[in-house]
C-alpha positions as a printed Julia matrix, in Angstrom:
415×3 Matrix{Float64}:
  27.68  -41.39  -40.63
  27.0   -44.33  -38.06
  27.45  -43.42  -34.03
  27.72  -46.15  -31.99
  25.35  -45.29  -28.88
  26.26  -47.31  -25.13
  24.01  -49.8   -23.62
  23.52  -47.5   -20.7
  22.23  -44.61  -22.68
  19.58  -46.48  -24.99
  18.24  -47.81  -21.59
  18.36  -44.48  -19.61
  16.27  -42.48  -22.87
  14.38  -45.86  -23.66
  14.96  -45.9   -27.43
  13.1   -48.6   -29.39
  14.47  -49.88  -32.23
  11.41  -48.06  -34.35
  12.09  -44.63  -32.74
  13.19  -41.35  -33.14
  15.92  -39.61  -31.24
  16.7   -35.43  -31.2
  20.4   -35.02  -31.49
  21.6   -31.6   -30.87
  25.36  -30.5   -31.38
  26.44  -28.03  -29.1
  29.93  -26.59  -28.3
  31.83  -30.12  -27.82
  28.58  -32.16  -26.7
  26.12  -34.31  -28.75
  23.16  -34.19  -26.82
  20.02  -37.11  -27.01
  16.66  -36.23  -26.84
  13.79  -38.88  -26.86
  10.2   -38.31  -26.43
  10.21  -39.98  -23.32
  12.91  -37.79  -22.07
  11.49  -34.74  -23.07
   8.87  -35.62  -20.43
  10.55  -33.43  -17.68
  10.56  -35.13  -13.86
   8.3   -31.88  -13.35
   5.86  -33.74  -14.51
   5.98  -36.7   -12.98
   6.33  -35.79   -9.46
   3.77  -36.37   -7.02
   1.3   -33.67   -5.83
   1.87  -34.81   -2.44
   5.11  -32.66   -2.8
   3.14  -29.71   -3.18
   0.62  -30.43   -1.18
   1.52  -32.52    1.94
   4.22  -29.45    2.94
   0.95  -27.11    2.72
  -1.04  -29.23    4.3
   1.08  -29.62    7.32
   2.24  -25.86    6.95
  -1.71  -24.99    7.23
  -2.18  -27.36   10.24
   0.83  -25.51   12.39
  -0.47  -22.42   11.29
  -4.43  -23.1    13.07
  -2.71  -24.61   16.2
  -0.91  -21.63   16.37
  -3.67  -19.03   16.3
  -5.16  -21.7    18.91
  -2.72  -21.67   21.46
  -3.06  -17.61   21.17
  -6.96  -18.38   21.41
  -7.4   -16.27   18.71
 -10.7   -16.71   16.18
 -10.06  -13.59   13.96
  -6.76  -13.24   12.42
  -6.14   -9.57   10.79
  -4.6   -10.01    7.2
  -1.76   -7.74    7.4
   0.36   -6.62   10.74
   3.21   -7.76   12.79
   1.05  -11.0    13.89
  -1.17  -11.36   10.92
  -2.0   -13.61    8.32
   0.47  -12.13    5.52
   3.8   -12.45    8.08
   2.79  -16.12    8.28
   2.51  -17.02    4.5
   5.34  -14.94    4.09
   7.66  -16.53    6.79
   6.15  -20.5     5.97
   6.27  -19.89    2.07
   9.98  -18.49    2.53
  10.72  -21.64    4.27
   9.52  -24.48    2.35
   9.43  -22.82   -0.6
  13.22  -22.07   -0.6
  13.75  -26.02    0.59
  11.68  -27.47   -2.13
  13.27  -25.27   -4.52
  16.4   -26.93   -3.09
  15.88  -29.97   -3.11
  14.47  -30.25   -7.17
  17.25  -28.34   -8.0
  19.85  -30.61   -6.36
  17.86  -33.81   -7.77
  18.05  -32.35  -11.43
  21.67  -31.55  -10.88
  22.37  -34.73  -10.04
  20.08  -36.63  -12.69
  21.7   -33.71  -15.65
  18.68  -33.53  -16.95
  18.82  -29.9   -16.8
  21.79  -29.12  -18.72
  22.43  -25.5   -16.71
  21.72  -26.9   -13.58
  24.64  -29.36  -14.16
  26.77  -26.85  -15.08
  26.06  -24.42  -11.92
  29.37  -24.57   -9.69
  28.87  -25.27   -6.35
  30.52  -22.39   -5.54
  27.29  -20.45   -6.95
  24.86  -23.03   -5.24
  24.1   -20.59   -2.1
  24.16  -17.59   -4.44
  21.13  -19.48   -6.8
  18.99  -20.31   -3.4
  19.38  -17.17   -1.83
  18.34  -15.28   -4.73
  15.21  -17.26   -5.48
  14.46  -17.61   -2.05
  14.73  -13.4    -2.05
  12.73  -12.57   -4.92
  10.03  -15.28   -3.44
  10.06  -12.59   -0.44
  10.1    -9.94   -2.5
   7.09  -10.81   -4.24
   5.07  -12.12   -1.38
   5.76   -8.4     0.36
   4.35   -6.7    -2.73
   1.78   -9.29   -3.13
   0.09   -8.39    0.63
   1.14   -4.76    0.66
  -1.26   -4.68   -2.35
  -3.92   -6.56   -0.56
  -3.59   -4.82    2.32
  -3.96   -1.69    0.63
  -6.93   -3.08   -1.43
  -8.63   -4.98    1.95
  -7.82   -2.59    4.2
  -8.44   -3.67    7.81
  -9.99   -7.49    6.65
  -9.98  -10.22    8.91
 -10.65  -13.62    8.81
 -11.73  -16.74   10.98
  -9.73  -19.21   12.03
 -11.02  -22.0     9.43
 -11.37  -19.35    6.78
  -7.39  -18.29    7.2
  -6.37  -21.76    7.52
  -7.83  -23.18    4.05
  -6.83  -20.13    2.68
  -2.93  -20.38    3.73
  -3.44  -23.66    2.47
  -4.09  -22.2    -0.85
  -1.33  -20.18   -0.7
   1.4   -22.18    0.27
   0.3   -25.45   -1.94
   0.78  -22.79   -5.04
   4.23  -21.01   -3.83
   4.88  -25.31   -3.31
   4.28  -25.68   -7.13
   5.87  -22.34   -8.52
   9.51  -22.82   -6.1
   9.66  -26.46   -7.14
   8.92  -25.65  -11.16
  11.33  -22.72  -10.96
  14.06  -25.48  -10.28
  13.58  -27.49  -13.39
  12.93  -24.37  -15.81
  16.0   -22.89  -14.66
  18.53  -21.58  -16.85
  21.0   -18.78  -17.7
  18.04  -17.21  -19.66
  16.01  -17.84  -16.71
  18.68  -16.28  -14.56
  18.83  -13.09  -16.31
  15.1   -12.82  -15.78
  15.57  -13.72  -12.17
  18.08  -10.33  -12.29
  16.04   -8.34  -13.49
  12.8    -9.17  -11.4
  14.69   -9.2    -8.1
  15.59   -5.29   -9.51
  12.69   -3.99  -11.03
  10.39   -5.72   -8.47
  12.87   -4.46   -5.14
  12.84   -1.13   -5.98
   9.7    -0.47   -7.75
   8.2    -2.22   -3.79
  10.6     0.8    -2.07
   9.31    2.79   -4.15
   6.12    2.52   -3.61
   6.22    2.2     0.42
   8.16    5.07    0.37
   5.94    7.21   -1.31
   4.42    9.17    2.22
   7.82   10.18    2.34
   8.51   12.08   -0.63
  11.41   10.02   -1.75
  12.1    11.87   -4.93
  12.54   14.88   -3.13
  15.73   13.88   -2.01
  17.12   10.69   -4.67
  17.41    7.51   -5.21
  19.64    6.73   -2.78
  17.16    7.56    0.15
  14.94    4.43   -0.45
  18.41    2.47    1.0
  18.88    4.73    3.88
  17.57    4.33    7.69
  15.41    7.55    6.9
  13.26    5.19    4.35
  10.84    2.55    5.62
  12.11   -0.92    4.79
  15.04    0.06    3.72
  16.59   -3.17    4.03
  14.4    -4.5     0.93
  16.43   -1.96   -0.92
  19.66   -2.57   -0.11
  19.09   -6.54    0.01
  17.49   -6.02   -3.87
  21.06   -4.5    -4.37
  23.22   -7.19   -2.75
  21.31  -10.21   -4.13
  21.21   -8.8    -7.38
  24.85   -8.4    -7.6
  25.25  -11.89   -6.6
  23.12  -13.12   -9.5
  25.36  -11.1   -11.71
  27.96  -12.81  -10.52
  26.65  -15.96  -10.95
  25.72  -15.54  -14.35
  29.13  -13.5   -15.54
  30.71  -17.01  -13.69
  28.22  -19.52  -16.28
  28.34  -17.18  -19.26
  32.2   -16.7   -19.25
  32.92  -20.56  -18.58
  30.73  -21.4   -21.33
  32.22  -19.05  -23.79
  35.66  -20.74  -23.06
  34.73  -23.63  -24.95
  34.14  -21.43  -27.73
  36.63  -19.05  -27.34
  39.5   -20.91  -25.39
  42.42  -18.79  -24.16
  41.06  -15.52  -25.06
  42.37  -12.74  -23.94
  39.7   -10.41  -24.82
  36.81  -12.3   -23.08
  38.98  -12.67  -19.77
  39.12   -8.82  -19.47
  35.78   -8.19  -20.29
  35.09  -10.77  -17.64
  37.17   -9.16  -14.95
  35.98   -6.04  -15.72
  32.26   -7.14  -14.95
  32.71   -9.02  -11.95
  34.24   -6.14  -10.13
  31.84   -3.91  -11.51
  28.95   -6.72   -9.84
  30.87   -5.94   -6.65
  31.12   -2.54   -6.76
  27.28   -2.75   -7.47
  26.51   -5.06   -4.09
  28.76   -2.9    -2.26
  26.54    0.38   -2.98
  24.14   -1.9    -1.38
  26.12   -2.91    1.56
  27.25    0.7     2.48
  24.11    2.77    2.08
  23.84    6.25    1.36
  24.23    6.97    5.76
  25.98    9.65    7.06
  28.57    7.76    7.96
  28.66    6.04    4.52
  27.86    8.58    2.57
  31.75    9.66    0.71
  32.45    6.1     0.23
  28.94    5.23   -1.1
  29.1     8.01   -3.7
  32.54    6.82   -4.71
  31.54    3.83   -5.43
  28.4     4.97   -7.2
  30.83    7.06   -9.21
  33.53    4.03   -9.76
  30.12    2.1   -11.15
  29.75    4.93  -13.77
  32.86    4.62  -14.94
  32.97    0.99  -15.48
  30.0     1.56  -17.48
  31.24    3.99  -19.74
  34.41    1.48  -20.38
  32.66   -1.16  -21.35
  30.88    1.18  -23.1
  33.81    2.62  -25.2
  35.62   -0.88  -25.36
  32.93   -3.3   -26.14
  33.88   -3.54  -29.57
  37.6    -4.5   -28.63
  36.15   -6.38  -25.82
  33.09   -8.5   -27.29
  34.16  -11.09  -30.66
  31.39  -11.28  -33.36
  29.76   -7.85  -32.25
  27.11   -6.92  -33.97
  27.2    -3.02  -35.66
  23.36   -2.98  -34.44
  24.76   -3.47  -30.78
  27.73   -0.64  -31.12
  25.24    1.82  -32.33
  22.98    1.08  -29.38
  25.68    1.15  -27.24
  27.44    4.29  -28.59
  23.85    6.19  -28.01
  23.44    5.21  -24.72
  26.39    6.08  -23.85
  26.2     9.66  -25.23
  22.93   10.04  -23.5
  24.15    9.09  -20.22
  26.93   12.2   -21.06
  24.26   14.46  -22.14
  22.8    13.86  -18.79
  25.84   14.48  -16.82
  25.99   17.64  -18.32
  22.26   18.9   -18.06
  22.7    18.23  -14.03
  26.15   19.43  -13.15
  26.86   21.92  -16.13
  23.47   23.12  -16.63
  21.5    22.4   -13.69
  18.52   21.26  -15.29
  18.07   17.89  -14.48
  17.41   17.22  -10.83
  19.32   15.0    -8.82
  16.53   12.24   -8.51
  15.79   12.33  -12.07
  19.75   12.1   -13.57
  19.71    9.11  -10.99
  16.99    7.13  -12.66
  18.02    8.34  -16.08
  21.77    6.43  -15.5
  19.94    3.58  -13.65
  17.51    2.67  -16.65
  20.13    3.08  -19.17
  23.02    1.81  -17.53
  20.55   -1.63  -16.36
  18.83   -1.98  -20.03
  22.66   -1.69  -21.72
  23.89   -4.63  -19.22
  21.12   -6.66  -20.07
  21.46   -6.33  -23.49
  24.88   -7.43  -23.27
  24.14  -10.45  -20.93
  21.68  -11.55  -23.82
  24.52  -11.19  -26.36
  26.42  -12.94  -24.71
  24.12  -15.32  -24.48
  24.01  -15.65  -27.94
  27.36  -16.24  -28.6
  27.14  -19.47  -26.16
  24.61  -20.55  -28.6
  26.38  -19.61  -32.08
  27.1   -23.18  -33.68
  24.28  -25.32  -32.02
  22.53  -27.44  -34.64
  19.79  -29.97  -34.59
  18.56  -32.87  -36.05
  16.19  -35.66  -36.11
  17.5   -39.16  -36.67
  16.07  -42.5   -36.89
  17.76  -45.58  -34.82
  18.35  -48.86  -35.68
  19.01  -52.08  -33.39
  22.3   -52.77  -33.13
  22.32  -56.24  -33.11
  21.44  -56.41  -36.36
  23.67  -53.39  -37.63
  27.44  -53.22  -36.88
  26.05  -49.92  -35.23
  23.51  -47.39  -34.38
  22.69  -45.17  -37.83
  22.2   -41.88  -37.73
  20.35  -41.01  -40.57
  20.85  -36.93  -41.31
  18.32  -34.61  -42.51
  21.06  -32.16  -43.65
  23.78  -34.69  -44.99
  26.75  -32.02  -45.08
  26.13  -30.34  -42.0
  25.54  -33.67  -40.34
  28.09  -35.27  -41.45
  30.55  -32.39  -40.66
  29.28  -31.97  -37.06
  28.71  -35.76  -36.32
  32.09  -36.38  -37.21
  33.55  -34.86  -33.9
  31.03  -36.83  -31.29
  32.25  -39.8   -30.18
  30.31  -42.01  -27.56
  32.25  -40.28  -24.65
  30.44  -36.81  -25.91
  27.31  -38.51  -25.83
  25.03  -37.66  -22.39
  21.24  -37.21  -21.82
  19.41  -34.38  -21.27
C-alpha cells in the first residue's frame, strides 16, 4: 500500500528520507507522528513565560505592601498574603492557560483541543480557572491551619509569591497542552470532590451533618458560594464533555437514534444538576430545589434502567454494575423513608457517591467507544523523487492494508 504524503506535511513533521513516521488510524483520520513532532511546544517554550509574569506579579505585589507601609504581611486574612496569590495566580494563571490553549488550537497539535467548539471555549477557562481557585483556597486554609498566625517580611513574602506564582505559571500553561476529554473528566471530578470535600471541611464548626448536604450551599454555611459554584461549574464541564463525547461518537455511530437520546437525556440532567446549584437549598428556594434534586434522581435511575437500550456495544460487566447500583440506591430510599433508619445526611451522600461513581463510569465508556477501531503502526518513508510515491511499509499487512486503504492525502493532518 503506497500513500502519497503533500509537500506541506513532510516539511511541517520534518521527515527525512531515512526516517520513521507513527501513523495512527482513527475514526476517518490518518494521523502522522514523527519524533520531532512528538516533541510537544510544552517543551519548547521559554521559561520567561513562566517566569517573567511572576516576576512582575511579585514586583506589584512588594510595591503594594509599600504604599500600605507595611513590613509584616500575615499569611492568611482579608489583606494577607494567601488573598494575593490567590487573586494574582487566578489572573495570570487563567490567561496563560488561555493563551497555550488557543495557540495549540490553532497549531492542532492537540487533537482535542482542535476539536473543542467555541461554543465550549468559556466553559473550558472558567472551569480550570475555578478548580485553580479551588485548590489555592484549600491549599492556604491548610496552611493557615498548620501556621497559624505566621507572618512574614516584606522580602521574605515577595520571593516567596514569586515561588508561587512562577509554579501555578508552569502547571496553568501545561494543563493546556495535556488537555483532553480524559483530562476533562478528571477536571470533573476534582472540581467535585475537591469543592465539596473544602465545604466540608470549613463547615465543620457548624455541624453540617446535623442538618444535610444541602446546608454546605445555603447562606447558613460559611462560603457557601464555593459550594454552589463547585455545582454550577461542574455541570458546565459535563456539558462540555457530553457536547465532545457525543460529536465524536457520530462518526462512529452516524444517525443514531439511540445515542441522540441518551445524549439529550444527559445534558438536561447536567442542567438540572447546575441548577441545584443555582437555586440553593434557601427558604425561598427550598420546594423548587428539592424538586429538582428529586427530577436528578430520576434521571439517574433511567439511565439506569435503559442503558442497555441506550448504550451500543455494552458491556454485561457494566449492566451488572449498573443494575447493583441502582438497587442500592432503592434499598436506600427505603431504609430512610420506609424504615427510618438512614438519616437524612447519610441517604444524601449514599445517592451522591453512587449516583457520581455510576456517571463516571459511563463517561469512561463512552470514552471507550470513541476509541474502539484506532490502530497503529510504524512505517518507514521513502523520498519521493525517487519513488512514484511515499511507501508505507506495514507491520500488520492485512490490517494495514485494510485500514490504509480508506486515507487519502486529504485525511492526512499532524498531530
Amino acid at each position: 500500500m503506497r500513500i502519497e504524503i503533500p509537500d506541506q506535511i513532510v516539511k511541517q513533521l520534518k521527515i527525512n528520507e531515512t526516517g520513521r513516521v507513527k501513523l495512527e488510524l482513527r475514526n476517518n483520520d490518518a494521523v502522522l507522528t514523527t519524533k520531532d513532532s512528538e516533541q510537544s511546544l510544552f517543551q519548547r517554550i521559554s521559561l520567561w513565560w513562566y517566569l517573567l509574569p511572576a516576576l512582575l506579579s511579585a514586583v506589584a505585589f512588594n510595591i503594594f505592601y509599600a504604599v500600605q507601609n507595611r513590613n509584616q504581611i500575615p499569611m492568611s486574612g482579608s489583606n494577607s498574603f494567601a488573598s494575593c496569590v490567590i487573586f494574582a495566580g487566578v489572573l495570570i494563571g487563567t490567561i496563560m492557560f488561555t493563551i497555550f490553549f488557543i495557540r495549540e488550537r490553532r497549531n492542532q497539535t492537540n487533537t482535542f483541543s482542535a476539536n473543542i467548539y467555541w461554543r465550549n471555549f468559556p466553559v473550558v477557562i472558567l472551569s480550570f480557572a475555578l478548580i485553580l481557585a479551588v485548590g489555592l483556597l484549600g491549599v492556604f486554609w491548610l496552611f493557615g491551619t498548620i501556621f497559624k498566625d505566621v507572618s512574614f517580611d516584606r522580602l521574605t513574602s515577595t520571593i516567596i509569591f514569586f515561588i508561587f506564582e512562577g509554579i501555578i505559571n508552569y502547571i496553568m500553561i501545561y494543563a493546556a497542552f495535556a488537555l483532553s476529554s480524559r483530562t476533562l473528566i478528571r477536571l470533573f471530578t476534582l472540581v467535585i470532590v475537591g469543592g465539596v470535600v473544602i465545604s466540608m471541611a470549613t463547615n465543620s464548626s457548624l455541624l453540617w451533618w446535623q442538618h444535610n448536604l444541602s446546608f454546605l450551599g445555603t447562606k447558613l454555611a460559611t462560603n457557601s458560594w464555593q459550594f454552589n459554584m463547585t455545582v454550577m461549574f461542574s455541570a458546565l464541564i459535563l456539558i462540555a464533555m457530553i457536547d465532545y463525547i457525543f460529536v465524536s461518537l457520530h462518526a462512529n455511530y452516524p444517525h443514531s437514534l439511540r445515542l441522540s437520546t441518551l445524549r439529550a437525556i444527559l445534558t438536561i440532567m447536567a442542567v438540572d444538576y447546575g441548577a441545584i446549584g443555582f437555586f440553593p437549598n434557601n427558604a425561598q428556594f427550598h420546594l423548587l430545589h428539592d424538586h429538582l434534586a428529586k427530577v436528578l434522581v430520576y434521571f439517574i435511575i433511567l439511565l439506569i434502567i435503559g442503558i442497555r437500550w441506550l448504550l451500543p456495544g455494552i458491556s454485561k460487566q457494566f449492566l451488572h454494575i449498573s443494575y447493583t447500583i441502582g438497587a442500592i440506591l432503592i434499598a436506600a430510599e427505603i431504609a430512610f423513608k420506609a424504615i427510618g433508619y438512614l438519616s437524612l445526611t447519610a441517604f444524601e451522600i449514599i445517592g451522591f457517591i453512587l449516583a457520581f461513581g455510576w456517571v463516571l463510569l459511563l463517561l469512561q465508556m463512552l470514552q471507550e467507544l470513541i476509541d474502539t477501531g484506532t490502530r497503529v503502526f510504524y512505517v518507514k518513508i521513502e523520498d519521493g523523487t525517487k519513488q512514484p510515491a511515499s511507501t508505507v511499509t506495514e507491520t500488520e499487512p492485512v490490517k494495514a492494508q485494510k485500514a490504509a486503504s480508506k486515507a487519502t492525502p486529504a485525511d492526512l493532518k499532524s498531530e
